[in-house]
C-alpha positions, 0 to 999 in steps of 0.5 A, spaced: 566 651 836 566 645 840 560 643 844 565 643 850 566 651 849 559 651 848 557 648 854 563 653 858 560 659 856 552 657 857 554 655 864 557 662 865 552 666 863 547 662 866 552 661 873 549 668 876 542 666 875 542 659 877 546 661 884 539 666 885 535 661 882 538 655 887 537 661 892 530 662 891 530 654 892 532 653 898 528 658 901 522 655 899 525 648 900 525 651 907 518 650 908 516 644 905 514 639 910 518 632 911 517 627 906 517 621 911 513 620 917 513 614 922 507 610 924 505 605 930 505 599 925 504 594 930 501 594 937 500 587 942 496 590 948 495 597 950 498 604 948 497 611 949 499 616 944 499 624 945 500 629 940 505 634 939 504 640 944 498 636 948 499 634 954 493 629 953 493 622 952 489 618 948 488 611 945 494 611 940 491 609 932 495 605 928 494 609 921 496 615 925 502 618 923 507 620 927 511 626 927 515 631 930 513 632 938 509 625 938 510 621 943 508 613 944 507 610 951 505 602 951 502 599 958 506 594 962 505 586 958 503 591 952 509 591 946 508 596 940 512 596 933 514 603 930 516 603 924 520 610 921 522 610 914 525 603 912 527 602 920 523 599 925 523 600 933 520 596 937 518 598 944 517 593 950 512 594 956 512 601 960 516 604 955 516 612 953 518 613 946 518 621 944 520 624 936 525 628 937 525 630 930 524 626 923 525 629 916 528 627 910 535 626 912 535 624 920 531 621 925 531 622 933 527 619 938 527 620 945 527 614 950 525 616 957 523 610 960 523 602 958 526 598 953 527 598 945 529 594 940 532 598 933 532 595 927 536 600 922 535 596 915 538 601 911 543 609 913 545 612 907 551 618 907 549 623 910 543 620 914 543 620 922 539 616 926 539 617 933 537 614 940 537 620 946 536 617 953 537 621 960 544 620 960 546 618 953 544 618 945 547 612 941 547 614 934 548 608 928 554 608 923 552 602 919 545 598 918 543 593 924 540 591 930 541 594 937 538 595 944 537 600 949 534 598 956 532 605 960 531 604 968 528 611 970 529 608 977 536 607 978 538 612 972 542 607 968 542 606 960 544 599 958 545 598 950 547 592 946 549 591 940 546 585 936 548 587 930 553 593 926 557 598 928 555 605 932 557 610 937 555 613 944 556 620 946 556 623 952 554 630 956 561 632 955 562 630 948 565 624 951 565 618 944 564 611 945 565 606 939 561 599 939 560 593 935 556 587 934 556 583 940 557 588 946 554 589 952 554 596 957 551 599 962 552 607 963 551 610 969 553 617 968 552 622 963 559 622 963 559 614 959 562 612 966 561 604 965 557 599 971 559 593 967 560 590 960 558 583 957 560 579 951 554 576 947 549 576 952 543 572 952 536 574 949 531 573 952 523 573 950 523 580 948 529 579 944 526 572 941 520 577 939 523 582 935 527 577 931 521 574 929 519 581 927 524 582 923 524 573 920 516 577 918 518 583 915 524 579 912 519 575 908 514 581 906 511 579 900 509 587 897 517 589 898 518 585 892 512 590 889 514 597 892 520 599 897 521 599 904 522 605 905 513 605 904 510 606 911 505 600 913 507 596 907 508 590 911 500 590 913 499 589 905 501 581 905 495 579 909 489 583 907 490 583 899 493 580 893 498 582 888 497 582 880 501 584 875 496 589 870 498 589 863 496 597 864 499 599 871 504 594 871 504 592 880 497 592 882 494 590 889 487 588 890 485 589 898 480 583 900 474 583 904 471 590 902 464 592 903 459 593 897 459 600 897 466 601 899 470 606 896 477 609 898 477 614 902 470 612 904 472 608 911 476 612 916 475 620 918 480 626 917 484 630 922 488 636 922 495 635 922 500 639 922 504 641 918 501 638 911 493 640 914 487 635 913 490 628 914 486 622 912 486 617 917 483 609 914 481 605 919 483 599 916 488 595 919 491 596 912 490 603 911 496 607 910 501 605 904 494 606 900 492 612 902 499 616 903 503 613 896 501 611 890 494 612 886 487 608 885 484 604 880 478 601 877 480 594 873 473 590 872 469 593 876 475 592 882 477 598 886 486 596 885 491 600 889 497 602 883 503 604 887 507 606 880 514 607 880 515 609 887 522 612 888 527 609 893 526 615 897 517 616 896 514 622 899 509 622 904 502 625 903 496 626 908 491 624 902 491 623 895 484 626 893 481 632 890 476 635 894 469 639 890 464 643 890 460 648 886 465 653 885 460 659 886 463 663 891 464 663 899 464 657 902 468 655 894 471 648 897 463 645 899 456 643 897 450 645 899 446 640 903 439 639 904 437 645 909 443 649 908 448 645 911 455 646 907 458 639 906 464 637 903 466 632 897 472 628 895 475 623 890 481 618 890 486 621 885 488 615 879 494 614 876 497 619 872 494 625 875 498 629 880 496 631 887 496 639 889 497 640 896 494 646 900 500 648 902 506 652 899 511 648 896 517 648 892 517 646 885 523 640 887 517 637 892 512 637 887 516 633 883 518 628 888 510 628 891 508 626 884 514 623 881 513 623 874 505 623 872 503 628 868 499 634 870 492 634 868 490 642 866 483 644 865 481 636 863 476 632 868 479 627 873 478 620 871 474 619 878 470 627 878 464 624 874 464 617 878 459 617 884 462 610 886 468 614 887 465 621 891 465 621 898 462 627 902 460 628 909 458 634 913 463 640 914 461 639 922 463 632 921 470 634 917 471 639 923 470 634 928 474 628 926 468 624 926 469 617 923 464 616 917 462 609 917 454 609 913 455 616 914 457 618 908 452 622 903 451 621 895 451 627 892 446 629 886 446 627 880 446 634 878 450 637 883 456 633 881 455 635 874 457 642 876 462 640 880 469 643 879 476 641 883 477 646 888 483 647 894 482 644 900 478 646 906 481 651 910 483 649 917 478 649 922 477 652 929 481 649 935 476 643 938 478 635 940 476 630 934 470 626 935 473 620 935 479 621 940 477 618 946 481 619 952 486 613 956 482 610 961 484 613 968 485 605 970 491 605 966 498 606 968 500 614 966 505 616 962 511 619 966 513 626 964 519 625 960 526 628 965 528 635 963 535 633 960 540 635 955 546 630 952 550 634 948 551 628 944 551 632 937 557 632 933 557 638 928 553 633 923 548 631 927 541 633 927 540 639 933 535 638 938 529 641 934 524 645 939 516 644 937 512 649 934 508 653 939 501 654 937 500 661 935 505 657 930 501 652 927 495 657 927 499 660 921 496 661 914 497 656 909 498 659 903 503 666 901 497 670 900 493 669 905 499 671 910 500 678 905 493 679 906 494 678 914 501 682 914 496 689 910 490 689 915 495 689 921 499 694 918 492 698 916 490 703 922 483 700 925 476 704 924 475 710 928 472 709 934 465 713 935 466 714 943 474 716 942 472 721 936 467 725 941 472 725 947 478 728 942 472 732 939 470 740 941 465 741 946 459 743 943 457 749 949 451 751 951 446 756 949 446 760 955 453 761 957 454 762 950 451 767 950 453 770 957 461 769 953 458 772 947 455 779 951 459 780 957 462 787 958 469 787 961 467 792 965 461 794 970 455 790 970 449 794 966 442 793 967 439 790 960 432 793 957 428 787 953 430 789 947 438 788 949 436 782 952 432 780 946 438 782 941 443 779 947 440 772 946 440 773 938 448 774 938 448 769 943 445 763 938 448 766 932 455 765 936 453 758 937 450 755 931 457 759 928 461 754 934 458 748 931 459 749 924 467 750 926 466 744 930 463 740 925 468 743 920 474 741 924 471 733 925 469 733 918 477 735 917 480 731 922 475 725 918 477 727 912 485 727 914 483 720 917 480 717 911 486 719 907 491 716 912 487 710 911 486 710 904 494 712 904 496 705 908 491 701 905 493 702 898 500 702 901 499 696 902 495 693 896 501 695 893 506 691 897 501 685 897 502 686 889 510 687 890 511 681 894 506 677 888 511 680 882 516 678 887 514 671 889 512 670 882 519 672 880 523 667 885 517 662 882 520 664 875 527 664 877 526 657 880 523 653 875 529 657 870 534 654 875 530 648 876 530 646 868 537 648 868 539 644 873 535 639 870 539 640 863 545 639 867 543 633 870 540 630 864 548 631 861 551 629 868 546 623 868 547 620 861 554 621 862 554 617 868 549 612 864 555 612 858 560 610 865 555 606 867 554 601 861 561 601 861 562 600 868 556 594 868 559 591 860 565 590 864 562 588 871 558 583 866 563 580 863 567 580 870 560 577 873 560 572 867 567 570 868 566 569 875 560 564 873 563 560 869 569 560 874 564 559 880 560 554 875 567 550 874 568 550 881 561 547 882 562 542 877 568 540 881 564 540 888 558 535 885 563 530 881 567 530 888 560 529 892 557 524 886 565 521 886 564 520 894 557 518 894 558 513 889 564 511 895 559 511 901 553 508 897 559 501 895 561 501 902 554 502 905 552 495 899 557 492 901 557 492 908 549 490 907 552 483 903 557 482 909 550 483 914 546 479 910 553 472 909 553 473 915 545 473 916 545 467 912 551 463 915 548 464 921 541 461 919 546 455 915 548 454 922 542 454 926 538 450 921 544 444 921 544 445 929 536 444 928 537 438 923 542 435 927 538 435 934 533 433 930 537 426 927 539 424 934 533 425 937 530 420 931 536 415 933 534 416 940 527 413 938 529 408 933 534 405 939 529 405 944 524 402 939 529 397 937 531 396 945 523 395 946 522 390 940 528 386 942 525 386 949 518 383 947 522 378 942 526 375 948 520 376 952 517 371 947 523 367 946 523 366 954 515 364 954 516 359 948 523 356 952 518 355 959 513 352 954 517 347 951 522 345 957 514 344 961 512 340 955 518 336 955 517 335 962 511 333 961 514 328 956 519 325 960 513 323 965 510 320 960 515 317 957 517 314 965 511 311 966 510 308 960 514 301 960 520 300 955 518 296 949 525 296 946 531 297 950 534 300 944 540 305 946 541 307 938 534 309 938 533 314 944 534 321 942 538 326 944 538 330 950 536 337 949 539 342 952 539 345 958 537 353 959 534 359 955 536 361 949 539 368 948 537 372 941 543 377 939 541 384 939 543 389 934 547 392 939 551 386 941 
């Protein structure tokens, strides 16, 4: 026979026991609790928070988380982020923000009054995320950005569209559809429009939260876990990542005290639905305390996120509580003077959490993914006293924050100790640590008693909150059985009631008047009558007694029966409804580990397809490299080719620049050279002009000198008397006049 026939046949035998198997699931399923929660991730200013069924406002926490019924007011000037699964909400000042409900497939909140700034990274099928206003819900189809402005006064809704596709809905199922870059303002419950705007301005708000957003976009631990942690972004800042050859990812937080431990440094609080929560004080102390587990690696305290699903589950705390294990306040130890206490330890890779909660099968494995489950081995921290906590159980009740007042616990003690359930839930009382809102604050605005229709038939419906008689249900199925049979037991006798219901005892006298009188006349008695008259008298009452204390002995008897009837009847239903849990419990994890064998054939057929698939997309991927490669290639030659151009051009205007330069340098120095020669010609001329008027100054002063000697000659001459009058020997007579000397510039 082949495997397919096989296969067929075991399907069908298996078919009715895997429907009543998956029955039995989705009834438990039913009641585990959310598996994401919200958390006020960032907080500029004042903010108030109230919990749900309280209308008390206190001092919000940030590693508080949010659920189903809180709501969140910021003081004016003050902004807030709240962070929901992978996506963040952003409130501006005066901004009431409500849950209206947060599980695993939807989330929807409630906008009463301001301003808020949505950033829906991811939205798988089938999830809905939903805004409600008092006139109107937006609901996003695709991952984006959008903002919605409330104006209590007017009563207007205004949304924008940053980013993605979405759709508004109105009181009568009216339908509008909006893409990125829209703008409008609804008036009315039935979408009537005000006005309408393409691409509108940001202003300071909106520059703010894109900066948030620049912020989570650069998140250093997102490359480490997925977004869908709550308060990973806190991590970057206070702590450092290390790769460990052991636990792979590893974060270290800094700045810690000497005696620090986790779950040493913050308080617990009752939240329902899982119980006790543990609260950090730490900025960073949410991701840590609510996901993953804790390690000791050279002598550091490391948080080990491990393989963390793409969709984690959100834990109160993962611990394990101690105690000693003897009975009564099982889940304590005792301190100094009798005072119960409670201890706990941080839970280290590879060992599963227990809730104290009932819970599916399918929601264990999610909440502890794939570490092994430890039965009847100690805890790799049970032993450490570095790692054990413990405070008082007054303290835990309380909610008051430990800081130095945590306790050690004795070495003797702790080797006693055993794991143990958590503590049960305590009486109703306020934390310690809850202060109220300064009466100096703006108070919160009651929330408008108002219904949009705005659900398809997909959308999540308006979830009504718990009341409190609800969240004081037991925990756990056999504290409820126990609960259902005294309830069902009839009450304890009551004394008084008896003796009211009871026969009268009658007296003495009248007894025995009862008992002797004649019904005729009557007759005088002697002593000796009256003696026996008295006689018959006690003896009729003692016999009175006995059949009254014989009926209250019967009807006691007949109680008790009843009682013991209802009360057996009773264990034995509790015994039927264990059998019966405890067959569903069978018949699940039957069904589970079917359903398990048929995904395990449907996931590596899917694996085969997808090897298949990712081959081809390989080669495709490969193909579209070199293609992309080539392309490159191309683009850098073209970009060298023209850089190579650009950088010939820019070299050879640069030697145009630097002729030019030079040729005008040339010129400036001819100029400079030429001026230069005129001007030595200039002074050569004038020198020469200078000499040749000194020398025929010279020649004017030897010419006067010469005619004066001449004169004075030809005196001479006249007064002397002629020896010889001899006309061949006189001498010629000299010319007349000056001289004149050619210059050079004759």
């Amino acid at each position: 026979m082949s495997p397919a026939r096989l296969f067929q046949i075991f399907l069908v035998r298996l078919l009715p026991l895997l429907v009543l198997g998956l029955l039995g699931v989705r009834a438990l399923a039913q009641s585990d609790p959310p598996a994401r929660v919200a958390r006020l991730n960032h907080l500029e200013g004042a903010a108030v928070f109230s919990p749900a069924g309280d209308n008390e406002w206190t001092d919000a926490l940030l590693n508080r988380p949010l659920t189903r019924g809180d709501r969140v007011w910021t003081d004016k000037a003050s902004r807030a982020e709240v962070q929901v699964g992978s996506s963040a909400v952003r409130m501006d000042g005066q901004t009431h923000l409500e849950i209206l409900a947060l599980d695993d497939r939807s989330a929807q909140l409630s906008v009463t009054q301001g301003t808020v700034y949505v950033r829906v990274r991811s939205l798988p099928e089938g999830e809905n995320f939903e805004i409600d206003t008092p006139n109107l819900a937006y609901r996003a189809a695709y991952p984006g950005d959008y903002r919605i402005d409330v104006n209590a006064s007017t009563g207007t809704t205004r949304v924008t569209i940053h980013s993605g596709t979405g759709a508004v809905y109105g009181e009568d199922g009216q339908v509008l559809a909006l893409g990125g870059g829209q703008q409008i303002t609804f008036r009315a419950r039935d979408l009537s429009q005000m006005a309408a705007q393409e691409s509108p301005p940001q202003d300071n708000f909106d520059r703010w939260a894109a900066d948030r957003n620049r912020r989570e976009d650069q998140s250093v631990s997102a490359r480490y876990v997925p977004r869908e942690v709550v308060g990973y972004q806190q991590l970057d800042a206070h702590g450092q990542w290390m790769q460990d050859a052991t636990y792979g990812p590893v974060w270290f937080p800094q700045g810690l005290a000497a005696n620090w431990a986790p779950y040493r440094n913050g308080h617990w609080e009752w939240i329902s639905p899982w119980g006790w929560t543990w609260i950090d004080a730490a900025a960073w102390g949410f991701a840590p305390f609510h996901y993953g587990r804790w390690a000791m690696i050279d002598s550091r305290w490391a948080w080990v996120p491990g393989r963390i699903a793409l969709k984690p589950v959100y834990s109160p705390a993962l611990v394990a509580f101690v105690g000693a294990g003897n009975g009564g306040l099982g889940w304590s130890v005792s301190l100094g003077g009798g005072r119960p206490a409670v201890a706990w330890f941080p839970l280290a890779p590879g060992e599963a959490w227990q809730p104290g909660y009932p819970a599916s099968p399918l929601y264990m494995s999610n909440v502890n993914g794939n570490v092994r489950v430890l039965a009847n081995a100690a805890y790799a921290h049970q032993r450490n006293p570095e790692a054990l906590t413990s405070i008082s159980a007054e303290d835990l009740h309380r909610g008051r924050p430990m800081r130095a007042g945590w306790l050690r616990i004795a070495a003797n003690t702790l080797a006693n100790a055993q794991v143990l359930p958590p503590p049960p839930r305590p009486e109703h009382s306020a934390p310690a640590d809850r202060k109220p809102a300064p009466a100096t604050r703006t108070p919160p605005p009651a929330p408008p008693k108002v219904q949009v229709a705005a659900a398809p038939a997909a959308a999540t419906s308006r979830v009504r909150v718990p009341t409190q008689a609800q969240e004081q249900a037991p925990s756990t199925e056999p504290a409820r059985a126990v609960r259902a049979a005294k309830a069902a037991a009839p009450a304890k006798p009551d004394p008084l009631k008896l003796a009211a219901v009871a026969p009268k005892p009658v007296p003495p006298v009248k007894a025995a008047q009862m008992a002797v009188a004649p019904t005729g006349p009557t007759v005088p008695a002697t002593a000796s009558e009256q003696a026996k008259a008295a006689a018959q008298a006690r003896r009729a009452e003692q016999k009175l007694a006995e059949a009254a204390r014989a009926d209250q002995a019967k009807a006691d008897e007949a109680r008790r029966e009843k009682l013991a009837r209802r009360a057996e009847q009773s264990r034995r239903d509790l015994v039927a409804k264990r059998a019966e849990q405890t067959r569903r419990e069978q018949v699940a994890r039957q069904a589970e580990l079917a359903k398990r064998e048929v995904a395990k054939r449907e996931q590596a057929r899917r694996e085969q397809v997808a090897v298949a698939r990712r081959a081809e997309q390989a080669q495709r991927d490969e193909q579209a490299r070199r293609a992309e490669q080539l392309k490159r290639e191309a683009v850098a030659r073209r970009d060298e080719q023209l850089r190579r151009e650009a950088h010939a051009r820019q070299v050879e205007l640069a030697r145009r620049a630097a002729d030019r330069e030079a040729q005008a340098l040339q010129e400036q120095r001819e100029q400079r050279e030429e001026m230069q020669a005129r001007r030595e010609a200039q002074e050569r001329e004038q020198a020469q002009r200078a000499a040749w008027a000194r020398q025929q100054q010279a020649l004017g002063e030897q010419w006067r000198r010469d005619q004066a000697w001449e004169q004075q000659q030809r005196e001479r001459a006249r007064q002397r008397p002629d020896l010889r009058d001899d006309r061949r020997s006189r001498l010629p007579e000299p010319q007349r006049g000056i001289p004149i000397i050619s210059g050079p510039w004759s």
